[in-house]
Structure formats: structure tokens, C-alpha cells
N, C-alpha and C positions, 0 to 999 in steps of 0.2 A: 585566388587563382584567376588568371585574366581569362575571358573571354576567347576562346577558338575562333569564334566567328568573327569576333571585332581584329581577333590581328589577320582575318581573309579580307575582313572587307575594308579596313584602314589600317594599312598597314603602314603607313608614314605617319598615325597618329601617335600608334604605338612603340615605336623606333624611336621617335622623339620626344616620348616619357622614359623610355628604357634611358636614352642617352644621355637624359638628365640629372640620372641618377647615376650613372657615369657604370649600369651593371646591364648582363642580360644579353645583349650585340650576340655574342653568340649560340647560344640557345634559340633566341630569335630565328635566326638562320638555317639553325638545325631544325625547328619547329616547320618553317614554311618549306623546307626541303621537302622532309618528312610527310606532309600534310600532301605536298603536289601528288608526290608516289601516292600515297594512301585512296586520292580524289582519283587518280588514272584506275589502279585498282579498283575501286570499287565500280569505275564507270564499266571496265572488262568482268567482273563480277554479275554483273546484273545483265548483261550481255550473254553470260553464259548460261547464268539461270531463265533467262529464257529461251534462251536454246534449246536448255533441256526438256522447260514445257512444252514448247511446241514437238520434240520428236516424241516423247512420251506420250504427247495427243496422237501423232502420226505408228505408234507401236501399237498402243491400242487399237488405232481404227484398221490397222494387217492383221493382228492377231483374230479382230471382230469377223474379217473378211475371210480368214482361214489364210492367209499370204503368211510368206518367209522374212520377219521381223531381224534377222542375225545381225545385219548388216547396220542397222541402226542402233542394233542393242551393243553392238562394238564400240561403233562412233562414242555411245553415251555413257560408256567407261571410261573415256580416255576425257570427255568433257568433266565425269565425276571427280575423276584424279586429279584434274585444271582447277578445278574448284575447291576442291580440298586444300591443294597446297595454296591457295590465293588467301582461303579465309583464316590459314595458320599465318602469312605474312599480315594479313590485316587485321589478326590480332595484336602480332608482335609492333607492329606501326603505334596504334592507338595506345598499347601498353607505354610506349616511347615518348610518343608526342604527350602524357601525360605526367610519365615523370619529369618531364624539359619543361614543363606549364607550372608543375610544383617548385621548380626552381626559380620563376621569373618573377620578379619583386611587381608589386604592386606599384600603377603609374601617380605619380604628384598631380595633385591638383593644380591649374593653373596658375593658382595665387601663391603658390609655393614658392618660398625665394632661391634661386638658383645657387648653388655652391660647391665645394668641395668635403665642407667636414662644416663641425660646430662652429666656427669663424664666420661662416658666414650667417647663420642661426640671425634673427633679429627680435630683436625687445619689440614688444607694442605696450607692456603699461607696468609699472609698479602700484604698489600698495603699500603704506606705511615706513614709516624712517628707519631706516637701520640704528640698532643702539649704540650710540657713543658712550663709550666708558670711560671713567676718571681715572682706570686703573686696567693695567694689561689684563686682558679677560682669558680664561683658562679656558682652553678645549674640554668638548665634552667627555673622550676617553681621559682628562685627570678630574675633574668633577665629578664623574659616577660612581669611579669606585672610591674616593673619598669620600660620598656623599654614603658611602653601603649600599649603591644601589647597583652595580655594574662589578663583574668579574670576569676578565678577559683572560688571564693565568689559569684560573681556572677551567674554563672553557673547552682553553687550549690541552691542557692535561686530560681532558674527559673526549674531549673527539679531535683538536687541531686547532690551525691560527683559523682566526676570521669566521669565532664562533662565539656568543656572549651567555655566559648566566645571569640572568637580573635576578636580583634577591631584593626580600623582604617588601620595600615601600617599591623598591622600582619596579619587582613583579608590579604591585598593584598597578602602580602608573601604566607601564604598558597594558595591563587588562582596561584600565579607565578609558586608555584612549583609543582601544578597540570599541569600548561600549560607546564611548561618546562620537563616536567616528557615524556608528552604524545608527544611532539613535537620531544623528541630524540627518541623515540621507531619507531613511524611513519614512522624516517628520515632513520631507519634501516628495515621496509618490513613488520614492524605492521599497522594493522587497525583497526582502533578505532572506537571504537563499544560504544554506552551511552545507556546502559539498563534499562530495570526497576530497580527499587529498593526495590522493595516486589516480592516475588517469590512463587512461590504454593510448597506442600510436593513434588509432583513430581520433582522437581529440587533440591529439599533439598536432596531428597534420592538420586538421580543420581550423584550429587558429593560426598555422603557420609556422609555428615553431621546428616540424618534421618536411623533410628532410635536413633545411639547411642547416638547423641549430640543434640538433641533438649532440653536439657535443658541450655545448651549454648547461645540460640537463643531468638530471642523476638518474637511470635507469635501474630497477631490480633486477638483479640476476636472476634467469630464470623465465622472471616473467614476463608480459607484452604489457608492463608497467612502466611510470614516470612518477615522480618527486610533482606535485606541485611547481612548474616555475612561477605563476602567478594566479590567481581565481580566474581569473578572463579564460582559462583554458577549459575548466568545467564548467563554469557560469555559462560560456559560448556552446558550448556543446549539449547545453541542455533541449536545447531545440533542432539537435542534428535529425537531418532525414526525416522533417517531420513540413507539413504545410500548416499555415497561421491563417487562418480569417484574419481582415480587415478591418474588423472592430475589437482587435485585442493587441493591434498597435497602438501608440508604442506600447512596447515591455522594456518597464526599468527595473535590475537588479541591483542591491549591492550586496557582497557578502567578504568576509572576512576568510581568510586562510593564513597557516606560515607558507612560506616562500621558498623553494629550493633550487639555487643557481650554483652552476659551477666556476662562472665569470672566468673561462679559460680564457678571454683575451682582454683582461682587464689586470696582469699580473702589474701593480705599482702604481697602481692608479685610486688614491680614499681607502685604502685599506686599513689607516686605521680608522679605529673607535668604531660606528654604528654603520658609517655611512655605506659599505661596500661590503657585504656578510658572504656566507656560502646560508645560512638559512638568517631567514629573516620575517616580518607578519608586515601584513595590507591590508586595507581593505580598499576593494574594489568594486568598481561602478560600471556596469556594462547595459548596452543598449540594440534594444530592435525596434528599426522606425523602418518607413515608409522611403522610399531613393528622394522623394522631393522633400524631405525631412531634415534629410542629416546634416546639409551643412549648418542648417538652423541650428540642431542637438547637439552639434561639436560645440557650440559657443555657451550653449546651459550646460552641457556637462560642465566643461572647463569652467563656468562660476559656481557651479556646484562645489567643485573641488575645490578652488578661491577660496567658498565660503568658509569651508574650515579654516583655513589659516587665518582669516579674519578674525574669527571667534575666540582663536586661541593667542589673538593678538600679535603674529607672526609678520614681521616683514616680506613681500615676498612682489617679483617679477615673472609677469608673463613672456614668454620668448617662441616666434613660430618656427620652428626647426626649417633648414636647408633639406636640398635635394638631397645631399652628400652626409645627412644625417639623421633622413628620415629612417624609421623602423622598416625592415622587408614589408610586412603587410599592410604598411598606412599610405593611405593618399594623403594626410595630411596632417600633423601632430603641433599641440600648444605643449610644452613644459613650464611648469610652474616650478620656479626655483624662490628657495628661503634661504633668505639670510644668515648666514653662521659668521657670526662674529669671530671664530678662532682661525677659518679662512680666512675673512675680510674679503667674502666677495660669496654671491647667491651659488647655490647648491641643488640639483634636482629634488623635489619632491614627490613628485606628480609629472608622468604624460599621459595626453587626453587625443583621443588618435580616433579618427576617420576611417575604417577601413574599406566604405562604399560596400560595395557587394563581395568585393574579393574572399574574404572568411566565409559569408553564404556560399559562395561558389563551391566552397570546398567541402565545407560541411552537409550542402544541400537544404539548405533551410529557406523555405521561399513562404507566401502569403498569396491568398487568391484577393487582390483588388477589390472584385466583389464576385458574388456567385454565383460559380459557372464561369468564372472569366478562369484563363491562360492563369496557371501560378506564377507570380516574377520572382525574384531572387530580392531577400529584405538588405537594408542598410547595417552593418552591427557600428558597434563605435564602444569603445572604453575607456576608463581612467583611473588612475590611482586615486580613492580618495579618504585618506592620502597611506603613505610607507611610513607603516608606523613605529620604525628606531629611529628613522630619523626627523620623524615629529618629536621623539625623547628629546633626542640631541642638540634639535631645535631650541625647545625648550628650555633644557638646561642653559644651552649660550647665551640664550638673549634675556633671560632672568636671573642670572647671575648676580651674586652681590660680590663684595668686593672681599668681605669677609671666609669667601666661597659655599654660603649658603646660598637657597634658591628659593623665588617666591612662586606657585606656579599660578594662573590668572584665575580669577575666580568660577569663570565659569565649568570648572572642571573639581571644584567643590564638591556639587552633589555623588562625585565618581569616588571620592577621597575620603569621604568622611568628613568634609570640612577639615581636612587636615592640607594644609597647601605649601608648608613651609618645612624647607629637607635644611638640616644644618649637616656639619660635618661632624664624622666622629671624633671622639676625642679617645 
């Protein structure tokens, strides 16, 4: 949530984050409107309350005297009635201004490249060669389930499209690459945290996801429940409403969950095979540093994240997202995309996103500097590291043999049993 104060006191700063993101213009509008009324009220509110002091002092000192108080004790009826209906409008004001504040996207960072959509997105670096094949290479929805490790029919008969059952070796693979996922974070100063997996509004709005995107989400009937959309939602909320000493930043998390999206405006877009589910598993890396921290921490996160794909041998690009493609609550996001060969061309794996203070804001999660000092509001930042079906799918494409078996890299041996080689059935 942006700052109240910073759109009174710059408000041409913030017009000109809004308008780069091409959202917000009028809520803006409605906010400073709202906010004028609220500032005159309350300047006639405090007006009146003293008002009231001083003849309440002046009722007392007639009553003390033995004099005829009537006259004032009238007036300070009709001042009690002014009052009352002011602080029912100044609540409903604040109530307002606070839903319009939950709606306004979070401002880009300065170095953010300007644009309309993913088009304008830009590369800053690869990592390793995409595989060239001597033979047309198979997508990973016909490799898994010839390999027995993927069933999509299935799925679909048990709950619907854009649901998968991994069986036998593939169960194991995706457990291995959750264990292997969470073991290299660990090994680097994360702690791994196993949260719920339903979360209340209060955690949904704290990272942002409520209001705008609850129709994204799976809610329980009934209850003031949520679907997991990602761990960043419980991971972040574990320090709601709560104040941090200065010597317990940063805090690195990673923790693993399944995933529950409804991708209502994603209809034709990677639906098949792994890459675009209605449930699916992460594991995820979230962070609390210090405001002079984070632009540092956006850049280890994101080779945090790297580093998996490295180890696992993966070809993959860093890309820093446009205005017109950043998330609502990031000032600044890297995507890290991997190579799938059955695209012929890099694929989301990973975003690593900046949120500044904005989630604090929401959440109320601040740190005292040092102590006794003013609480400020902490930095949060997170990342995929990484989504893990379509580290499978990865995977499978770019170790493909031509036979349509698959070799998967060594280092993911000790997760397998030393068993690394999936042939197809016969």
C-alpha cells in the first residue's frame, strides 16, 4: 500500500509512477479529493472539540458560582450533535481512502524499463546454451506419460483440465526436487518454514492479492478462507502486526507449498502439460531486510534462484520486467526463464520481486532501527526458487534422448536413489 503521506506531500511523484504503469489516475484523484474533505473535517472537528472544552470549563465554573448554566448546556447539545455526525463522516472518509489505497499498484522503480506489456520486458544475461537436437525433440506433456510418469486423463477425470497425477518415479522426482530445492536454499542462510496452506483475507490482503485478485484465487465456502496461491502469502504474514529488532534482519525464509490458482485470465495461454495448472508446487524464498537493503537483496535473491538452474544444468535468461508487466505489488521484478526446447524459446520459471515497503504497509510489519528509536516499515522481497512442474518439464526437454528416454543430471542422484535414467515403457 503506498504511503498517504507521500501522495500529500509528492504528489507529482506519485502520478508519475501511477502513469507508468499506465493504472491508478483515478483512484489517485478520488484519494486526494477524499483526503482534502477528510483534512477540512478534521481541522472543524478539533474546532469543535474545543469548543466544547472551554464551555464545559465555563458550565462548571456557573454551576460552582450557583448561576443559570441552560443556556450553554443547549448550545453544547447542538455542538455534541456537530460532532457526532462529523466523526460518523470521518469515519466513513478514512474507511474510503483506504479501500482506494488498496487498489493502487505499487510505484516502479526508477530503473524500470518503461512499456506497455512483456514486449517491452528486457534481457540482461543468459546462462548456458540451449540444447540443439539431432532429432525433433518431444514436449514434455508426450514424454511423461510415456515415460509413466505424468497422467493428464487421468487428472482430468478425478477433478478437471489443467490438473496432473505424477505417478511412481515421477511422484518421486517432484518430491526430490522439492527436497533438493529446499536443501540448497537452507545450505545458503534460509530457513524453512512448512506453513498452512489456507490463509484468511487478512494475509491475502497483506501481500496484495485482496482485493484486486481474488478472483484468481480459490476461496472455501463458508469460510474467511483461501487456497494457497503461492507460500509468499503465509511466509509474508508470518510477521504481520508484529515489530522486529534490528538485529534479526535480515530474515531469509524458504518454504515449500502446493499452489492454488484459478488463472481466470490466462484462458489459451501454456495450458498444456506442466507449465500453467489450476494446482501446482514451489518452492519459495521470501525476505525481510532493512529499506537500504533491498535493492542489494533483489539481486542475491535472484542468483539464489540462478543457482538452481545452474546445478540442475538448465539453460536459462534473466529478463527485468516493463512498467506494463510488472506485478501490482512490485516496484521491481527479474524473471528468470528456462529453456524448453518443445517451445524453442525461454519460459517463466522464477519471479524475484522488490516490493519496498509496500506489503509492510499492509501487513504492519515494521523494525525499530535501534532502541527506542521510531518503528519504520521493513523491505519484504520474494521469489520462486524455483516452480517446481515446471523444473520437471524442464527437465524432461532438455535431457531428452532421441530414443525418448531421459538422463536426469547427476546431481540429483542422492534424491533418486542413484537411479537417473527413465526409459519408456514398453
Amino acid at each position: 500500500m503506498l504511503d498517504l503521506k507521500l501522495i500529500r506531500q509528492d504528489e507529482a511523484r506519485v502520478r508519475r509512477g501511477l502513469e507508468r504503469r499506465g493504472a491508478g489516475a483515478a483512484e489517485l484523484d478520488r484519494i486526494l479529493a477524499l483526503d482534502a474533505e477528510w483534512r477540512a473535517l478534521v481541522a472543524e472537528l478539533d474546532a469543535l472539540r474545543a469548543e466544547r472544552n472551554r464551555v464545559s470549563q465555563e458550565i462548571g465554573r456557573i454551576k460552582r458560582e450557583g448561576g443559570d448554566a441552560s443556556a450553554q448546556l443547549a448550545a453544547m447539545s447542538d455542538v455534541a450533535e456537530r460532532i457526532r455526525s462529523l466523526e460518523a463522516r470521518e469515519k466513513e472518509l478514512q474507511d474510503e481512502i483506504e479501500a482506494l489505497l488498496l487498489r493502487l499498484p505499487n510505484l516502479p522503480d526508477d530503473d524500470v524499463p518503461d512499456g506497455p506489456d512483456d514486449s517491452a520486458n528486457v534481457e540482461v544475461r543468459r546462462w548456458g546454451e540451449p540444447a540443439r537436437f539431432p532429432f525433433q525433440p518431444k514436449a514434455h506433456w508426450d514424454l511423461g506419460p510415456a515415460l509413466g510418469l505424468l497422467d493428464f486423463e487421468r487428472a482430468g477425470k478425478i477433478t478437471g483440465s489443467r490438473f496432473t497425477v505424477f505417478f511412481d518415479r515421477g511422484a518421486r522426482l517432484l518430491r526430490a526436487l522439492v527436497a533438493f530445492m529446499l536443501d540448497y536454499h537452507t545450505a545458503r542462510g534460509f530457513t524453512e518454514v512448512l506453513p498452512p496452506f489456507l490463509v484468511n483475507s487478512a494475509s491475502m490482503t497483506g501481500t496484495g492479492q485482496l482485493p484486486k485478485f481474488g478472483g484468481d484465487a480459490f476461496r472455501v465456502d463458508g469460510h474467511d478462507l483461501w487456497l494457497v496461491p503461492t507460500a509468499e502469502v503465509p511466509v509474508t504474514n508470518l510477521h504481520r502486526d508484529e515489530i522486529l529488532a534490528a538485529d534479526e534482519l535480515p530474515i531469509y525464509y524458504c518454504a515449500y507449498t502446493p499452489c492454488f490458482r484459478s488463472e481466470a485470465g490466462a484462458a489459451g495461454r501454456d495450458t498444456r502439460g506442466l507449465i500453467r495448472q489450476h494446482q501446482f508446487d514451489k518452492v519459495e524464498l521470501v525476505k525481510f531486510v532493512r529499506p537500504e537493503d533491498s535493492a542489494r537483496e533483489l539481486e542475491t535473491l535472484t542468483a539464489h534462484a540462478a543457482g538452481v538452474l545452474e546445478a540442475l544444468g538448465l539453460p536459462y535468461r534473466v529478463v527485468a520486467l516493463s512498467t506494463g508487466d510488472l506485478g501490482f505489488a512490485s516496484a521491481h521484478t527479474y524473471d528468470l526463464e528456462v529453456w524448453m526446447p518443445s517451445y524453442g524459446r525461454y519460459v517463466e520459471i522464477s519471479s524475484c520481486s522488490n516490493f519496498r515497503d509496500f506489503q509492510a504497509r499492509r501487513a504492519n510489519i515494521r523494525y525499530r532501527p535501534e532502541p527506542g528509536a521510531k518503528p519504520q516499515y521493513v523491505h519484504t522481497l520474494n521469489g520462486s526458487g524455483l516452480a517446481v512442474g515446471r523444473t520437471f518439464a524442464a527437465l524432461l526437454e532438455n535431457y531428452q534422448r532421441e530414443d525418448g528416454s531421459v538422463r536426469l543430471p547427476e546431481v540429483l542422484a542422492p534424491y533418486l536413489g542413484g537411479q537417473l535414467e527413465f526409459a519408456p515403457r514398453t
